[in-house]
N, C-alpha and C positions, 0 to 999 in steps of 0.2 A: 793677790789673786793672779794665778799663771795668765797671760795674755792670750788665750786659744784665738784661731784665728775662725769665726763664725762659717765661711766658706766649708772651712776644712771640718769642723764637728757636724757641719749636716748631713756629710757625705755616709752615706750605707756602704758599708766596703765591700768587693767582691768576692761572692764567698765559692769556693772552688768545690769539686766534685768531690763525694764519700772516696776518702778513702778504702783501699780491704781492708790492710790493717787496724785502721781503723772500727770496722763493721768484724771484723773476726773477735777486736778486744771484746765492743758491744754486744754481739750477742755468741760468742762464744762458737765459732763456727769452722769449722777448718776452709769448709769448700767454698769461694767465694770468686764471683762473676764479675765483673766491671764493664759495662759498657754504657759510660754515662762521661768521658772527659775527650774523647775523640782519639784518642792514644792509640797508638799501633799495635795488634795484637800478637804479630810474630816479634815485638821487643825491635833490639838494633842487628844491625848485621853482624854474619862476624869477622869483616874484616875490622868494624869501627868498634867491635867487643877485642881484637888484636894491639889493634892502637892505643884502646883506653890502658890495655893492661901497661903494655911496655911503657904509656906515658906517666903511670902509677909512680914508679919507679924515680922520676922525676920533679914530683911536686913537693918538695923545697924549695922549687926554684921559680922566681915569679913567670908568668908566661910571658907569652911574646904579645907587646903592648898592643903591634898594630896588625896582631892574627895573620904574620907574614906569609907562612905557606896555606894556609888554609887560601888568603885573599888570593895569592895566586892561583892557586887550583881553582878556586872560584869564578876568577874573574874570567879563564881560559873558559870554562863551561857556560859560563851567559854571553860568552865573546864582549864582557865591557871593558874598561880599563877600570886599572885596581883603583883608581882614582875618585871610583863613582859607587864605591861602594862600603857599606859601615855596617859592622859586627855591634849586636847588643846579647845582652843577654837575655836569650829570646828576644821573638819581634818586638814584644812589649815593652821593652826597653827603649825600640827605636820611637816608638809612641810616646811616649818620658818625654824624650831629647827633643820632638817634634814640640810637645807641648811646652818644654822649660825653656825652647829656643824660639818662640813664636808668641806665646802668650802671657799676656799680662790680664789687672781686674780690669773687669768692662768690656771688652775681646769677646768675641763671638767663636762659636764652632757649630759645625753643622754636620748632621750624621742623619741616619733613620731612626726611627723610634722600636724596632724591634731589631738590634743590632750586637754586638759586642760591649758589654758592660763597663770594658775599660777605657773607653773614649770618654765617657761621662764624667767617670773618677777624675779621672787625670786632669778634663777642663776645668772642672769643678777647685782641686790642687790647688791650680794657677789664678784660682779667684774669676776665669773666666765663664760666660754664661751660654749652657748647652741647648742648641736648638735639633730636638727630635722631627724631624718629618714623617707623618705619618705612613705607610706603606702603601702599595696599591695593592688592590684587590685581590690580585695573585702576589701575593706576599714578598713583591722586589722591591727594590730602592725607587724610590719615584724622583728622578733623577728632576726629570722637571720642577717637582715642588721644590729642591732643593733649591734651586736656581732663582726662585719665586723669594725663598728664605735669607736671599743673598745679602747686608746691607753695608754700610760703609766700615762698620765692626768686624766684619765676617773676616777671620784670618785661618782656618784650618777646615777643612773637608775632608771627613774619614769614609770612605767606600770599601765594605768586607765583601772583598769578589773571591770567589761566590760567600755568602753572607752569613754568617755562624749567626744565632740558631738555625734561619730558615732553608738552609743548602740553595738556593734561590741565587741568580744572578742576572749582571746588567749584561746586555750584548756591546759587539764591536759597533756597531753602527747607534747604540744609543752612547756609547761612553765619544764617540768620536763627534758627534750633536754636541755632546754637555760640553765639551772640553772647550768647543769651539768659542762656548760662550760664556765660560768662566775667566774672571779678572785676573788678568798673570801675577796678580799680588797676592792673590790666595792660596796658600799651598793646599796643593790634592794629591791625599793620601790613598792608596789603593791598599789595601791590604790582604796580601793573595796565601792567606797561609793555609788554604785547601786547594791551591790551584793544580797541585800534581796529581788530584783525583779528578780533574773535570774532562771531560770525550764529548762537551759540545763544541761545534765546529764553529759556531758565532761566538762564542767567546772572546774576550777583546788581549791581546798582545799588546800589554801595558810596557811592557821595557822597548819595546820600539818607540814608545813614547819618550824614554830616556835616554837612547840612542840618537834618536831624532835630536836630541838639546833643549825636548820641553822644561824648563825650568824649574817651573813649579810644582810639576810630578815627581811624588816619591812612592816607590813600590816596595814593600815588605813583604819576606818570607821567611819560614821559616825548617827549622830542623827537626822541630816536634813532633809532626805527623808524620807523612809517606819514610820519616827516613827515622823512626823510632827513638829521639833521644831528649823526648820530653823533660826527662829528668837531669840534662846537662844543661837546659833555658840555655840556648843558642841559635839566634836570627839573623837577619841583616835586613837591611833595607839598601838600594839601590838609586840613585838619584844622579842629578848633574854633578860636575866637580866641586861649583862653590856651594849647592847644597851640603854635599859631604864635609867640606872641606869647614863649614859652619856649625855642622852637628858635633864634629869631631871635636870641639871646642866647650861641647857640652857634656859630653862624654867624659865619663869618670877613665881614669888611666885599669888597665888587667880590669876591664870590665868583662871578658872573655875569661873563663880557667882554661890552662893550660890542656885539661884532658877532653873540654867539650872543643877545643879546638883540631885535637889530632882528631877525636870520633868524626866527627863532621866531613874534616879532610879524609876521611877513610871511608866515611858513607859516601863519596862524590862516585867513587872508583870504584863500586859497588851496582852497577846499572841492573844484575839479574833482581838485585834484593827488590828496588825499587819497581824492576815490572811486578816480580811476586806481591809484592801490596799493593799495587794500581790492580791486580786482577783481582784477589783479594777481595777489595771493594767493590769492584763493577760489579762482581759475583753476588756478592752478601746484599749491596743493594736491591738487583732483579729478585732475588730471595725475599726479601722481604716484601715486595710490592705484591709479589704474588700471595704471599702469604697473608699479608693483613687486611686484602681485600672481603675474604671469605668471612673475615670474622666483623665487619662493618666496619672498621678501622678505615676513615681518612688521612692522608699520607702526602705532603709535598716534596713533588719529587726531587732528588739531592743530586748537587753537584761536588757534593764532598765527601766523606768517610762517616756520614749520620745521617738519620733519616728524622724529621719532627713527624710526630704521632698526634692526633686530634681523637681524645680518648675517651671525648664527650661527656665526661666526668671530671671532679676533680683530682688533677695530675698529681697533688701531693698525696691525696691519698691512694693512688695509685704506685706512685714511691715510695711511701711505707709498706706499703702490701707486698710490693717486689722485695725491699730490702729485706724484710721477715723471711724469704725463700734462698736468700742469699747472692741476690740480683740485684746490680746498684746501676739505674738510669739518671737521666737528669730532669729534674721537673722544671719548671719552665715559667712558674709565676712571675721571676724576677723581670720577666722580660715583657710581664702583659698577656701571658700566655696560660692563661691559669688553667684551663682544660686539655695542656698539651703536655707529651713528654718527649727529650732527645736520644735515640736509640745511637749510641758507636755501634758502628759495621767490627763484629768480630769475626772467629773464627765459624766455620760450620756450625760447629758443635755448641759452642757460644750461642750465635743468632735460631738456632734450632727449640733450643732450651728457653729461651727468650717468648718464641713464639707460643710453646708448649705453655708460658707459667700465665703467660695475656690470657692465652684462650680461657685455662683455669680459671680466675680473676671475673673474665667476664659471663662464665656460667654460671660461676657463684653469687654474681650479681642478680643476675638472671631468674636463678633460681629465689634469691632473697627476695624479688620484687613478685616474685607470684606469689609467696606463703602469703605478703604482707596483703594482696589481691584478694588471695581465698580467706584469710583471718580477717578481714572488712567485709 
């Protein structure tokens, strides 16, 4: 009998967003919507659609191991030294290397209980055991309880600022509280990979903390969102030097492709693209607040590129009912969330249709519960 390792068969894997293609095989459809995976709706620029092409051309040949010009241009844009910084494939990768360079069984990790689903997997991996803290009332990290959660096990702290599903974030003056009072033996992970959509002013400047020579601070970003190359999985995380210099050790060699690394470096040098989707958002965001209030829709407000929906029904069938119209959102069970769904900020015309096929959905409801009213 194979040796399975009990850890690793319990784990529920993460299951990612419908595809179109997908939903076009299934129901046969041409015209199909997405706004269920937080993706960019204007795609990549096209200076980083220039770069992909001419580095096409090239791929026979292994990339560059330690993402040479891309880390320069990089590092020149966050002003850190290339020294403090490590490319994965997507951020999620830097999450891997955090958890295969930190955890063993028995290890502790500490996160929120309506958070990012790949913190859990990944601890879980390493045979270590995942402490969820419940959230507060207004749907943040309840930074205190973490603290509370702390014990001589605790080796990894995962903070999603601002916080996938719930667009929800910690401020500058609570993360500068926690830090004060977290064990410099624990590493705290921040992971900012909607941070290029947020316009609040208390917001906390986590890489100051890495500038500063906090140690234990590691900040992740990534390429996926504001800068459209989802489909290249290319991140980084930013940390001290012997952090880096520790992960790099874990890291698998050309774990970057040659062509997610020219797009990237080509997206840097692209600043109009990137206001265009920071408005984008702020836009489609306002849009829809105004929108779903009319139709009795609760909404927490978002610091990122989605909005969570409180549909006061249940979410999944709420997402079969869209996908039937050819509208793919995200439902939200996996997370504890079973009456909610995650709307991506698209284009006008996207989030417009969107609103159009809710309303529908909800008259139809409307209407079913008075027949069943008057037939009683």
């Amino acid at each position: 009998m194979i040796p399975f390792k009990r850890h690793i068969q319990d784990i529920k894997p993460y299951e990612p967003g419908k595809p179109i293609k997908e939903l076009q095989r299934e129901y046969g459809m041409r015209s199909v919507i997405k706004l269920a995976s937080n993706e960019n709706p204007l795609g990549p620029s096209g200076k980083a659609i220039r770069a992909m092409r001419k580095t096409i051309r090239e791929v026979h040949l292994y990339p560059e191991g330690n993402c040479y010009y891309l880390l320069t241009r990089l590092a020149k844009e966050l002003d850190l030294d290339p020294a403090q910084i490590i490319f994965g494939n997507g951020s999620n990768e830097i999450i891997e290397l955090l958890a295969r360079g930190f955890l063993s069984e028995g290890d502790e990790v500490i996160s929120s209980e309506m958070t990012f689903l790949v913190y859990p997997i990944l601890s879980q991996v390493c045979g270590a055991k995942f402490k969820a803290v419940p959230m507060t009332r207004d749907y943040r990290y309840d930074l205190d309880g973490i603290l509370r959660a702390i014990t001589p096990k605790t080796r990894i702290i995962f903070i999603a600022n601002p916080n996938n599903p719930t667009g929800t974030y910690v401020t500058a003056r609570e993360v500068e509280d926690f830090l004060a009072k977290v064990p410099e033996n624990i590493v705290v992970c921040f992971d900012e990979a909607y941070v290029d959509f947020v316009d609040a002013e208390d917001f906390p400047k986590m890489l100051a903390y890495v500038k500063a020579g906090r140690a234990n601070v590691v900040v992740l970003r990534t390429f996926s969102k504001a800068y459209g190359l989802a489909g290249l999985r290319i991140g980084y995380g930013a940390a001290s030097k012997e952090m880096a210099a520790y992960l790099h050790k874990v890291r698998q060699p050309f774990n970057v492709n040659a062509v997610a690394q020219a797009a990237a470096a080509a997206a840097l040098d692209d600043s109009f693209f990137l206001w265009r989707t920071k408005w984008l958002v702020v836009r489609g965001r306002k849009f829809f607040y105004r929108k779903l209030k009319p139709l009795g829709l609760e909404y927490l407000p978002s610091q990122a590129n989605f909005i969570l929906v409180h549909m006061k029904t249940d979410g999944q069938e709420v997402y079969q009912e869209l996908l039937r119209q050819g509208m793919i959102v995200r439902p939200m069970s996996a997370y504890k969330l079973g009456e909610w769904i995650r709307i991506t900020i698209g284009r006008h015309s996207q989030n417009t249709e969107l609103i159009r096929l809710l309303k529908a959905y909800l008259n139809k409801n409307i209407s079913c519960k008075a027949s069943r009213v008057s037939a009683a």
